[in-house]
N, C-alpha and C positions, 0 to 999 in steps of 0.2 A: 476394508477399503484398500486401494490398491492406485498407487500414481505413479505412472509410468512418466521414469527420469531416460532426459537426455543431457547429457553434460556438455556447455560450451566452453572449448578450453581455453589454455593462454591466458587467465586471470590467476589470482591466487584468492583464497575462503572462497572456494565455486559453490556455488546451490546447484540444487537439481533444478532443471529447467525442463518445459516442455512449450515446444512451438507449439502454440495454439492454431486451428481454422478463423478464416475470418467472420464465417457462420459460427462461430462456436456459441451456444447458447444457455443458459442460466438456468435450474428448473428448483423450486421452493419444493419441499416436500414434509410431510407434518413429522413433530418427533416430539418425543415424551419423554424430558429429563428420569437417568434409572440410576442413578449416585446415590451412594449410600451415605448415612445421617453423618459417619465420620468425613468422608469428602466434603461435606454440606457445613460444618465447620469450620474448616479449612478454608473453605470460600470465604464464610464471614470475615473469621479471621484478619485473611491477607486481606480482604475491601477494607474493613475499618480500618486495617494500618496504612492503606495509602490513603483514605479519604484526609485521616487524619494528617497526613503531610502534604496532602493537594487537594484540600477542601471541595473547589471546583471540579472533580471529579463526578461524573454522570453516569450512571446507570443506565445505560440504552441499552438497544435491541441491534443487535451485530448478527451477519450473515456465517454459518463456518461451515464446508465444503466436508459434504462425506464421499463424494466419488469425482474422481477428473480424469477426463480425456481431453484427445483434441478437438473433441467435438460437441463437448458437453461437461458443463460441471452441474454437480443437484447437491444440494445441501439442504438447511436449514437455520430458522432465526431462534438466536439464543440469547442471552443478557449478558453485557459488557463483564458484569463484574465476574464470572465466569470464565472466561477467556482470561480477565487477568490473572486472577489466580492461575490458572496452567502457566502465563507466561512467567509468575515469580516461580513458581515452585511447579517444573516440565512432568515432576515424577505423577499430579496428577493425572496426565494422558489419559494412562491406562485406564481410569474411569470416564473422562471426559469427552477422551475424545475428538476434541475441537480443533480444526484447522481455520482460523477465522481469515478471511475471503478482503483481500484489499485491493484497490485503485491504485495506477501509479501511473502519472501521463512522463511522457518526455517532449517536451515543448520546444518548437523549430521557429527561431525567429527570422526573419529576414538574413540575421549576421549568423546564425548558429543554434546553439541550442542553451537552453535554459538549466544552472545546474542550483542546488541553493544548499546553503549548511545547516543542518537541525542544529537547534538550540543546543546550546550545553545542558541547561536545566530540562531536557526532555526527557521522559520517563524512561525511553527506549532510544537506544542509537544516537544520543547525543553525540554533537563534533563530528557528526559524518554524515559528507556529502553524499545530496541523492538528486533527482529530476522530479521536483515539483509542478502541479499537486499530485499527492498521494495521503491516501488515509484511510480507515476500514470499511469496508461496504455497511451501510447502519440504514435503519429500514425509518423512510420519510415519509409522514401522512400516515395515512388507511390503508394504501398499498401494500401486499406483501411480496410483487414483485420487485426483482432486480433486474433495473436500468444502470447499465455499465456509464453512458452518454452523461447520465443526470447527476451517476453518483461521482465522477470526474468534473464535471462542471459546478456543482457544490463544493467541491474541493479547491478548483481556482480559485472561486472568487473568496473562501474565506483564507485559502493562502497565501495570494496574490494580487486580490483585491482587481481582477479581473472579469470580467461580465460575458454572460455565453456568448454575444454576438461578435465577439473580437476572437472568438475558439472554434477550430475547425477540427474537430477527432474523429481519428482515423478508426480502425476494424484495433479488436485486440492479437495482439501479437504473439505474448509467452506468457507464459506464466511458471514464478517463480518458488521455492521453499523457504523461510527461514528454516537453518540447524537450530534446533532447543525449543522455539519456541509454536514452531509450526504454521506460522504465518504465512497466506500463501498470496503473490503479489501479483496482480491479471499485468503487466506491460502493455499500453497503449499511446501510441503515436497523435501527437497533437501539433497542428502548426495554429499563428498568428501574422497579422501583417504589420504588427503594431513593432516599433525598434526595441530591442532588449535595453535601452534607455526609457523608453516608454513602458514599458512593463516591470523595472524597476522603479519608476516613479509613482508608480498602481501599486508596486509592493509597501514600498516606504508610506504611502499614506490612508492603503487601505484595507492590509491584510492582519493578519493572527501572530503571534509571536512565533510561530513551528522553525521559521530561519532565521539564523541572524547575520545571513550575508547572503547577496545572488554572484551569480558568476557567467560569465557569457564563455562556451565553448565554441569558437571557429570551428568550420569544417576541418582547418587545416593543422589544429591543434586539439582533433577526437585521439590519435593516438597515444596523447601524452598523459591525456587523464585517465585512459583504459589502464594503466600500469599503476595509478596511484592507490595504494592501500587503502585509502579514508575514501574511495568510493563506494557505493554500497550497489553490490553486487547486481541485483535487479536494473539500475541506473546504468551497467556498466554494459550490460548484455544489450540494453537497448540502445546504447550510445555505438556499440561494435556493430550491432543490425542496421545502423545508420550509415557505419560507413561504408556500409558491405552493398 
């Protein structure tokens, strides 16, 4: 597999980035887990020790990316607990394989744009700021298609406590890497008409615990949060594309 980076500079911890098309299109393809019985292990393993420290922990079916262009990603669906295990312990790649395929809107209010703090208690990247919602492509219904539209709009509303008809999303923009873990982030432009008081008030009474603070970025105050550390990269590239 092979993904052709473009680096956007002037941040610091950069990811490889690549400007997507706004046709860029999704395509499911079959695949047939070949891990050996020691990897298979391993897996157990690391699941039972997170289940056992976050109970609520779900075994679903996650999207993860074997080839990317700008013009196309194809992958296929594999099971959560899979993926984690790569992201505790990266060295199993080399069998795995897995780049699991995430959503990440950046939300334009009337005054600005939308930024929110992941939890401290989050599994991943706690205390650092990102542009919610975002969360991993997970396959809903019967379907084994991927709807970028549906799986961004499932994401508002259980992190924002926001309803598709108040979201206008745009074509996807970039697409991101995590380093170590391999996570790869689609960027996607979303406005509302609704005030980032009224969408904090939708957070506060009717979203998931993923933040535990929002933040409103003015147009006129994007370049002050481009420089801060505790932004997370994918967030930052799309907040620069904003102001460009």
């Amino acid at each position: 597999m092979r993904i052709i980076t473009r680096m956007i500079p002037s941040f610091p911890g950069q990811w490889p980035i690549l400007r997507l098309s706004p046709s860029c299109t999704i395509t499911v393809t079959p695949h047939v887990p070949r891990h050996t019985a020691e990897t298979e292990t391993e897996i157990t393993r690391i699941w039972a020790e997170a289940c056992q420290k976050t109970p609520a922990l779900f075994n679903g079916c996650v999207f993860s990316a074997d080839r990317v262009t700008c013009t196309e990603i194809s992958g296929h669906w594999t099971d959560y607990r899979s993926v984690l295990a790569q992201m505790k312990n990266p060295a199993l790649f080399t069998q795995l394989r897995l780049q699991p395929l995430a959503v990440i809107g950046l939300l334009e209010t009337p005054e600005g744009y939308v930024l929110g703090r992941r939890n401290p208690s989050s599994l991943y990247q706690g205390n650092f700021w990102q542009s919610p919602p975002a969360g991993s492509i997970e396959r809903r219904g019967e379907s084994t298609a991927v709807h970028l539209d549906e799986q961004l709009l499932a994401e508002a509303e259980e992190e924002l406590g926001l309803k598709a008809e108040a979201l206008t999303i745009g074509a996807p923009q970039l697409i991101a890497r995590h380093p170590g873990t391999r996570i790869l982030d689609i960027g996607i432009p979303m406005r509302t008409s609704l005030s980032f008081n009224t969408v904090e008030t939708h957070w506060k009474n009717g979203a998931n615990q993923e933040y535990d603070q929002l933040a409103l970025v003015p147009h006129a105050e994007i370049d002050a949060w481009l420089i801060r550390p505790d932004l997370l990269p994918t967030s930052r590239a799309l907040l620069a594309a904003a102001r460009s």
